[in-house]
TIVEXMI-179385 format. One record per residue (C-alpha): chain; y negated, x negated, z; residue in one letter. Coordinates in Angstrom, 3 decimals. Each point is the difference from the previous one (the first is absolute). Layout:
N
- mol/c2/c1/c3/type
- A/Y/X/Z/A
...
This chain:
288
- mol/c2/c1/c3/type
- A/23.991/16.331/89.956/X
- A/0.909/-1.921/-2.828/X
- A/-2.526/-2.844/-0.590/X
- A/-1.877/0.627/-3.524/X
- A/-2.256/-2.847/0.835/X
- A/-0.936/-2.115/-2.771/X
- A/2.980/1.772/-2.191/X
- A/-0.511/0.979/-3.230/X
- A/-0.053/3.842/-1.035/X
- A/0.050/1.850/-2.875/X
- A/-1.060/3.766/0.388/X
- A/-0.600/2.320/-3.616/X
- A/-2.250/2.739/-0.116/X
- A/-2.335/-0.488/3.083/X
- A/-3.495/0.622/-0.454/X
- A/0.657/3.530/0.527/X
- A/2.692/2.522/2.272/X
- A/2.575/-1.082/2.547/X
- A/-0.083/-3.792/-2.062/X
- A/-3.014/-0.568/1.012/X
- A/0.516/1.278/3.534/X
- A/3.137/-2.124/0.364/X
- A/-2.164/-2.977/-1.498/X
- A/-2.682/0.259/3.110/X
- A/2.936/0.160/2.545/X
- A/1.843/-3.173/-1.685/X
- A/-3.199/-1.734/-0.636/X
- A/-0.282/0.145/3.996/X
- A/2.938/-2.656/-0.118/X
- A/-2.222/-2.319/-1.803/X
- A/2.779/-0.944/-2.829/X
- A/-1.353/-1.202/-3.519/X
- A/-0.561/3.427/-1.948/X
- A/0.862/0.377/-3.995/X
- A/-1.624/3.674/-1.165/X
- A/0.859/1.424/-3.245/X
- A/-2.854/2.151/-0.854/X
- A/-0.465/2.296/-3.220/X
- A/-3.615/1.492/1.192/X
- A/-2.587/-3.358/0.060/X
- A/-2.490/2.705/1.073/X
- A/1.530/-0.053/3.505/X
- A/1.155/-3.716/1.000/X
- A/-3.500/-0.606/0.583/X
- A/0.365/2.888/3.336/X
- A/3.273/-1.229/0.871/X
- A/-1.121/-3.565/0.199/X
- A/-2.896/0.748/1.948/X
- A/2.558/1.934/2.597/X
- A/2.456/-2.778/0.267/X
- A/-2.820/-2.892/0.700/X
- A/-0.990/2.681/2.943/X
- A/3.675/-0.295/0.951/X
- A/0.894/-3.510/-0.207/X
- A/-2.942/-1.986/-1.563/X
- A/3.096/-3.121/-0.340/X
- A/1.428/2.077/-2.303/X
- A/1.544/-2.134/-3.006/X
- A/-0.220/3.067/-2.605/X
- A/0.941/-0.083/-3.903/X
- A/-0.585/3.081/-2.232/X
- A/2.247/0.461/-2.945/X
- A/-0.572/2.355/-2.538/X
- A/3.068/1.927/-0.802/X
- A/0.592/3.714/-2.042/X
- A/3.185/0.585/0.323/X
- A/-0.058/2.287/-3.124/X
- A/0.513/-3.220/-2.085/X
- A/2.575/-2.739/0.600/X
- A/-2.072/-2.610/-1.602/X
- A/-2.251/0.576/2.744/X
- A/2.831/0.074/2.811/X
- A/1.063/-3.297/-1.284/X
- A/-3.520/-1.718/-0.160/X
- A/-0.168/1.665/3.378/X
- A/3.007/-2.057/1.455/X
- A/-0.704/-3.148/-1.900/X
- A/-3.376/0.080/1.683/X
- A/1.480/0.268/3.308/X
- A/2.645/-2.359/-0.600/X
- A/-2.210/-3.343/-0.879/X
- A/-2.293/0.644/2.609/X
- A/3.241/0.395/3.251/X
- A/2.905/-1.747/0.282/X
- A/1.614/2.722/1.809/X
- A/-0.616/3.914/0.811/X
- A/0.855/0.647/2.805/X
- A/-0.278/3.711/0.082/X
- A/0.140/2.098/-3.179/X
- A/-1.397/4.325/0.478/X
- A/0.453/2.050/-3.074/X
- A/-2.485/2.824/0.377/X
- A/-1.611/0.246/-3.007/X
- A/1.094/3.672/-1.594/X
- A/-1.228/2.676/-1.750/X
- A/0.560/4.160/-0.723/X
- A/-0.830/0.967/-3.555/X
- A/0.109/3.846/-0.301/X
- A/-0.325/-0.276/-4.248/X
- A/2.390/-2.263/-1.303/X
- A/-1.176/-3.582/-1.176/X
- A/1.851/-2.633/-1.381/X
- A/-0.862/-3.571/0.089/X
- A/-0.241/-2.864/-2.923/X
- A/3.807/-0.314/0.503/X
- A/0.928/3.529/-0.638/X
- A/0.688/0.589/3.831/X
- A/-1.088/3.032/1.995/X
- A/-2.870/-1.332/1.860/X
- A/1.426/1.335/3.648/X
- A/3.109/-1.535/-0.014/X
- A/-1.473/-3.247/-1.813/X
- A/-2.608/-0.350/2.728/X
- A/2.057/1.137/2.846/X
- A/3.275/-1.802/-0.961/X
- A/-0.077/-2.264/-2.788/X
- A/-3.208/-1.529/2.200/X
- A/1.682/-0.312/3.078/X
- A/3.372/-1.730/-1.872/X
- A/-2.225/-2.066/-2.508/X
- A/-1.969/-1.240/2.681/X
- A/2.261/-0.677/2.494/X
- A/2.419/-1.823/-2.272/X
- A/-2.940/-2.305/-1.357/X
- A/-0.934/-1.472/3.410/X
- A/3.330/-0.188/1.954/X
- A/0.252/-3.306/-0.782/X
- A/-2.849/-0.537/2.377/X
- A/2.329/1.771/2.950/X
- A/3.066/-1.740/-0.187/X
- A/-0.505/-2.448/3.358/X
- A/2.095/-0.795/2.860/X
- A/-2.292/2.102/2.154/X
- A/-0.303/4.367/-0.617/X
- A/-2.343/1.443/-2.253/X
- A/-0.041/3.875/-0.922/X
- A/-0.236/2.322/-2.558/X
- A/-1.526/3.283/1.221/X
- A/-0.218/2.873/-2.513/X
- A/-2.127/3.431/0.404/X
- A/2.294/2.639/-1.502/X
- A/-0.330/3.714/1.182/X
- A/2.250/3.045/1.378/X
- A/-0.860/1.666/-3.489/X
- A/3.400/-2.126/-1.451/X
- A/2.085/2.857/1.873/X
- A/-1.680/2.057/-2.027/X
- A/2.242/-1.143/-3.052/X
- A/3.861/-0.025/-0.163/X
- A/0.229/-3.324/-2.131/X
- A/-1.128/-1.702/-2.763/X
- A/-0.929/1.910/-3.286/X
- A/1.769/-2.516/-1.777/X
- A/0.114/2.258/-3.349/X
- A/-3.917/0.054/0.465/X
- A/-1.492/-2.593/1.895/X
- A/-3.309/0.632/-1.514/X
- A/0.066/3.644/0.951/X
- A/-1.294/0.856/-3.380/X
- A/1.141/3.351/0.153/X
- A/-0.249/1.036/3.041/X
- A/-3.071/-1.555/1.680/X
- A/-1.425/3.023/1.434/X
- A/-2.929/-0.694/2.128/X
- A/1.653/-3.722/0.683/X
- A/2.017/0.357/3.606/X
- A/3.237/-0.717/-2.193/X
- A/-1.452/-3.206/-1.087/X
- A/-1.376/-1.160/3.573/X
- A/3.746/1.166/1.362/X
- A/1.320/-1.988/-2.263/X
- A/-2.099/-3.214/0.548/X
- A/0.152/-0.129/3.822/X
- A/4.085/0.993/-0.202/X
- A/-0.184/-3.241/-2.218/X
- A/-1.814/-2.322/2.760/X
- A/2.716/1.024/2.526/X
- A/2.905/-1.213/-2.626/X
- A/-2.089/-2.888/-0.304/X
- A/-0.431/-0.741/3.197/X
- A/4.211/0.623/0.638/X
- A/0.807/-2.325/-2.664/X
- A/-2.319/-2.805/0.335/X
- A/0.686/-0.227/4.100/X
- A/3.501/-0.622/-1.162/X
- A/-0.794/-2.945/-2.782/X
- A/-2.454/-1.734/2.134/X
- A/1.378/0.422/3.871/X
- A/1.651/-3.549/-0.100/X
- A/-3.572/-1.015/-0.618/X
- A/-1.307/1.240/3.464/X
- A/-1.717/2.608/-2.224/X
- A/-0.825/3.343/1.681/X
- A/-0.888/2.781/-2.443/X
- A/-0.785/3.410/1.382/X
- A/-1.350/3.122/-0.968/X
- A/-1.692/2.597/1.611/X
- A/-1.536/3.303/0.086/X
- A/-3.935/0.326/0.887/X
- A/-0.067/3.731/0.155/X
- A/-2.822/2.280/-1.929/X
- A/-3.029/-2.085/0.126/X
- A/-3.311/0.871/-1.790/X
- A/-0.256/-2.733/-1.787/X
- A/-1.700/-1.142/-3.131/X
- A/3.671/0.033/-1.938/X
- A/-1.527/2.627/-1.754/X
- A/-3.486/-1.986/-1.081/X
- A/2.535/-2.087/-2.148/X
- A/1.189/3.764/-1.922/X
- A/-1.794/-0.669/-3.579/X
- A/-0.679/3.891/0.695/X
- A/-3.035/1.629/1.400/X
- A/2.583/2.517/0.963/X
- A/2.238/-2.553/1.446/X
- A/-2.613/-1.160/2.886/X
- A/-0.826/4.207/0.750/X
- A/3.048/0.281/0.494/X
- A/0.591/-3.047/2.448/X
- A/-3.347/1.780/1.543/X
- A/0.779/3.304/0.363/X
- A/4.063/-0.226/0.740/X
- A/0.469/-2.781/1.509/X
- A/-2.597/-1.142/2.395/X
- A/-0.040/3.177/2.500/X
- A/3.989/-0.696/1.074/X
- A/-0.630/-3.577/0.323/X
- A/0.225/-3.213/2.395/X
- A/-2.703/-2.426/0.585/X
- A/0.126/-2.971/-2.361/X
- A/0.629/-2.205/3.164/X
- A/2.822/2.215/1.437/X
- A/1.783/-0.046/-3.855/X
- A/-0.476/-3.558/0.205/X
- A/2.111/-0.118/3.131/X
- A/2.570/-1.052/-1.333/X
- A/-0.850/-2.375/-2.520/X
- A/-1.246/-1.738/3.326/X
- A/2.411/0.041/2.188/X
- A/2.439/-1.622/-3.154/X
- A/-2.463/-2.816/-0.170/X
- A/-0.803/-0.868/3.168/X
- A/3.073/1.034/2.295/X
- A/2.340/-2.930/1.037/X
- A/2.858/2.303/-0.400/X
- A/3.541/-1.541/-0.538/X
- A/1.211/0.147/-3.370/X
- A/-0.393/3.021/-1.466/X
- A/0.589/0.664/-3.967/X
- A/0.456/2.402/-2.426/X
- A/-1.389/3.052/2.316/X
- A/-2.358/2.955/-0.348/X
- A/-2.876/0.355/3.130/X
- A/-1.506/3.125/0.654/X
- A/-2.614/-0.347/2.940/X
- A/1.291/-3.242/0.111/X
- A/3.518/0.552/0.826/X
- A/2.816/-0.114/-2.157/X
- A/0.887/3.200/-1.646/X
- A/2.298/1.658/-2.262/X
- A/-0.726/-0.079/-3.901/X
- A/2.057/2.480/-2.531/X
- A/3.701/-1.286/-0.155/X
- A/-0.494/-0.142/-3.784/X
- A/-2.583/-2.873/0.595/X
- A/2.822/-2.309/1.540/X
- A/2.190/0.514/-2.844/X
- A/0.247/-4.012/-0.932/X
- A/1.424/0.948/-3.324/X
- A/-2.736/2.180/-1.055/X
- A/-2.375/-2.795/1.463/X
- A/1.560/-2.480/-2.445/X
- A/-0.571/1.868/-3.051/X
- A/-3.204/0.343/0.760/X
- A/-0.839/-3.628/0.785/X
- A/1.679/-0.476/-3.865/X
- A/-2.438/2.617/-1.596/X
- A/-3.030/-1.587/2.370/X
- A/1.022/-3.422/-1.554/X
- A/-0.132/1.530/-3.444/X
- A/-3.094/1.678/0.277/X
- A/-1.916/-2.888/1.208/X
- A/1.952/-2.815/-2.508/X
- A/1.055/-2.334/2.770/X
- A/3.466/-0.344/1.362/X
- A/-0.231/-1.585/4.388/X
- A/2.507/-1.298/1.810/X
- A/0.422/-1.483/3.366/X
């Protein structure tokens, strides 16, 4: 096992679904825990459940929607002045809008959450994981990017042709894989791992954060009877964290091994282009 003792993690989205279920494994490990959290209503549960775990537990709640890129960046300010390194960094925050939604910036609201979160995010607090010792970047993307050929470049937004909003989710979690490609490449010299992986269909509460009433009957009704457990999605998010496997980066796990992702997903060119529009859309340029 990789020793998680006393390091720092970061892990998005988990007071619900497999975030939450990987967040109870990890928080076995005893490492100091950072929790974005959108829904006050439940920290007050999962702190209760983590005391029960590990009642040493050196736990921070951030608030973070990652709608709204002011609140990403208060988000990783916050967690910034109070570390002086992360240590761990799990993007698992997402969302599945089936009526399209745009946010304050004019963005689709999938692909800003799912994408422009994750690369936002990530960006803002590597700084923090640049260290002579490994640190890792683990991001929950999903099977459903084979479900696209490539990038609607002519309509990111899908504006007209959203349908019931499986184009738009496609599109996001095909854009964490690219993600994931290219940054493993411009931070590897760093002893950076960043991998992505696939949890499987999970009932989750993905579709709680669906502004529509339809949204979360239909995450009821379709989703949960072919589903995994929470804790056997969060399998892999896990094993990523807590494995003292050698040096492995810029791979898709399914069931924690290494699988194959859609060959358009490893097209680096493609991946650059859209690390240029990412930049655009969130008004910051990075470099390593």
């Amino acid at each position: 096992m990789w020793n998680l003792k006393n390091k720092v993690v970061v892990i998005t989205g988990a007071t619900n679904g497999i975030g939450k279920a990987a967040l109870f494994e990890i928080a076995k490990h005893g490492p100091r825990l950072f929790i974005t959290y959108r829904n006050k209503r439940r920290t007050k549960d999962l702190l209760f459940k983590l005391r029960k775990i590990n009642s040493n537990l050196k736990i921070e709640l951030v608030y973070c929607d990652f709608s709204y890129q002011s609140s990403i960046r208060e988000c990783a300010k916050e967690i910034s002045l109070k570390t002086k390194e992360v240590d761990v960094l799990i993007n698992n925050a997402g969302v599945f809008n089936i009526k399209y939604y745009e946010t304050l910036e004019g963005i689709e609201n999938t692909f800003a959450v799912n994408h422009l979160g994750y690369f936002l995010f990530t960006n803002l607090l590597l700084n923090k994981m640049t260290a002579y010792k490994e640190t890792r970047i683990i991001n929950v993307a999903s099977e459903a990017h084979n479900s696209l050929a490539k990038l609607n470049w002519k309509d990111m937004n899908f504006c007209k042709n959203y349908g019931k909003g499986i184009n738009a989710y496609a599109q996001s979690k095909l854009s964490n894989l690219m993600f994931t490609r290219l940054l493993s490449l411009k931070v590897a010299r760093n002893n950076i791992s960043v991998n992505a992986l696939d949890p499987g269909v999970i009932s989750t509460g993905i579709g709680d954060q669906s502004r529509s009433f339809l949204g979360k009957i239909a995450n009821l009704l379709l989703v949960t009877p072919f589903s995994k457990s929470s804790k056997d999605g969060a399998a892999s998010i896990i094993y990523l964290s807590t494995e003292d496997y050698a040096f492995v980066t810029g791979e898709y796990f399914i069931d924690c091994k290494r699988a194959e992702a859609s060959s358009y997903s490893h097209d680096l060119s493609e991946a650059k282009k859209l690390w240029d529009l990412s930049e655009k859309l969130v008004g910051e340029k990075f470099s390593f």
